[in-house]
C-alpha positions in Angstrom: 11.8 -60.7 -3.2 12.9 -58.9 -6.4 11.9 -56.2 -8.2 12.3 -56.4 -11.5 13.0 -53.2 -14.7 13.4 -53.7 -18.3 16.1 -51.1 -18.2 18.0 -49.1 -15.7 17.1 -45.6 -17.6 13.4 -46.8 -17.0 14.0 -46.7 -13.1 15.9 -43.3 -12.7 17.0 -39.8 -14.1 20.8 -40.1 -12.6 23.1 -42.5 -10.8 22.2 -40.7 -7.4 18.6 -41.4 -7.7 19.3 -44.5 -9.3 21.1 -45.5 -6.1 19.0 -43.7 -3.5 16.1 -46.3 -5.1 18.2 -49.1 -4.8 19.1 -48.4 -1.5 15.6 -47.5 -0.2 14.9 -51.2 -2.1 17.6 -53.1 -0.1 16.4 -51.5 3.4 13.4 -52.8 2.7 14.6 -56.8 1.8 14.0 -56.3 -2.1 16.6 -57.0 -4.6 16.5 -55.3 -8.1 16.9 -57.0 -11.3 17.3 -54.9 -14.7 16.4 -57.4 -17.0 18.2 -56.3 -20.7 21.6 -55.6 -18.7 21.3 -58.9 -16.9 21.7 -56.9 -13.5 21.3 -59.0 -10.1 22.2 -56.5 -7.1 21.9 -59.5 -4.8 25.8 -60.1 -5.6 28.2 -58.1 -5.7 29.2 -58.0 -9.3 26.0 -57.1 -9.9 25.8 -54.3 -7.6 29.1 -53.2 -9.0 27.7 -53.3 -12.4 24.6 -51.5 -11.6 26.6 -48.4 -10.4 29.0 -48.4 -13.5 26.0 -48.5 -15.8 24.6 -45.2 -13.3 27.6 -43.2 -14.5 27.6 -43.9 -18.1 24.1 -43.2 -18.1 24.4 -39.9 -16.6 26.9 -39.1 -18.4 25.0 -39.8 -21.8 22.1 -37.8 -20.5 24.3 -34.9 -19.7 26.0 -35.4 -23.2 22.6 -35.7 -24.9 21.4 -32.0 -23.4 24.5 -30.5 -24.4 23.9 -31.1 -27.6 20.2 -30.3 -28.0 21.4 -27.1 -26.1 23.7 -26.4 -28.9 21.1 -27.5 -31.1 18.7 -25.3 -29.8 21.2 -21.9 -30.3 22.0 -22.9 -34.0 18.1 -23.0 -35.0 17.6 -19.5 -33.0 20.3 -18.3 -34.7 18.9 -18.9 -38.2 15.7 -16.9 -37.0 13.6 -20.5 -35.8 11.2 -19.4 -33.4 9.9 -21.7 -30.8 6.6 -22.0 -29.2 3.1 -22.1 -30.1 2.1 -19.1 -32.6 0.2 -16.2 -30.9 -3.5 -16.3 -31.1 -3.9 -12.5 -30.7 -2.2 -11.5 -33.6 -1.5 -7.4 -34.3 -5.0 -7.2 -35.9 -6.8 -9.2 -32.9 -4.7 -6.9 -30.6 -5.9 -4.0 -32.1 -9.7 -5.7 -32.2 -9.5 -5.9 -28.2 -8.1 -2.9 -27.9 -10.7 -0.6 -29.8 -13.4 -3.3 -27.8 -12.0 -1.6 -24.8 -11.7 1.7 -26.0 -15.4 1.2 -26.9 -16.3 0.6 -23.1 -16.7 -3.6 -23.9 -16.2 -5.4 -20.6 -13.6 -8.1 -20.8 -16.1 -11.1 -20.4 -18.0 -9.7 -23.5 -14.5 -9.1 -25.4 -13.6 -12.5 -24.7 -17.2 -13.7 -26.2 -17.0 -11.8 -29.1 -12.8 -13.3 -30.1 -13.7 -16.6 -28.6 -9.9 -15.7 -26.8 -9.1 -16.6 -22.4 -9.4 -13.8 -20.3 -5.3 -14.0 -19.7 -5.3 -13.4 -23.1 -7.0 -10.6 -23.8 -5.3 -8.9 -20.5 -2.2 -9.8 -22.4 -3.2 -8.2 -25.6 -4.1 -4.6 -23.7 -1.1 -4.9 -22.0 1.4 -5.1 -25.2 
């Protein structure tokens, strides 16, 4: 019985859980195929070929998240902020707070913005 994957990055995240699947696959009488590499791990060329394909793989991810790490610090460096903009802005904050001040209970605070109640807690708390 096979089991059969376009690609080997389609299967797994890294070449320990790549080979933990296709060891759990084997103990259980199934062979895997990865069809664009041409992979059979029913022979032993194939096996050996799945396992150098792991490594590369992982190796690319890891090389791939360095540089969107590096990536990352160069666009916070320039001032790029990340992250979905605010929706109590200072003049909503200071809404919610004067609401409150004003005895408003929090349900009726979060009626009037139209804001969740963790953020208008998070507003009073700034």
């Amino acid at each position: 019985m096979y089991f059969c994957v376009s690609r080997i990055d389609r299967l797994a995240r890294s070449a320990t859980d790549l080979l933990n699947i296709v060891k759990e696959l084997q103990n259980k009488g199934v062979e895997l195929r990865v069809l664009d590499q041409s992979i059979d791990t029913s022979t032993p060329a194939g096996r050996a070929m799945l396992q150098m394909l792991a490594v590369f793989a992982e190796f690319e991810t890891s090389i791939r998240a360095e540089r969107q790490m590096d990536g990352i610090a160069k666009a916070k460096a320039k001032g790029t902020k990340f992250g979905r903009q605010p929706k109590a802005t200072d003049d909503v904050t200071a809404d919610i707070r004067k609401m409150r001040d004003d005895g408003l209970l929090i349900r009726e605070i979060m009626t009037k913005t139209g804001l969740s109640k963790a953020t208008v807690y998070r507003a009073l708390a700034e």
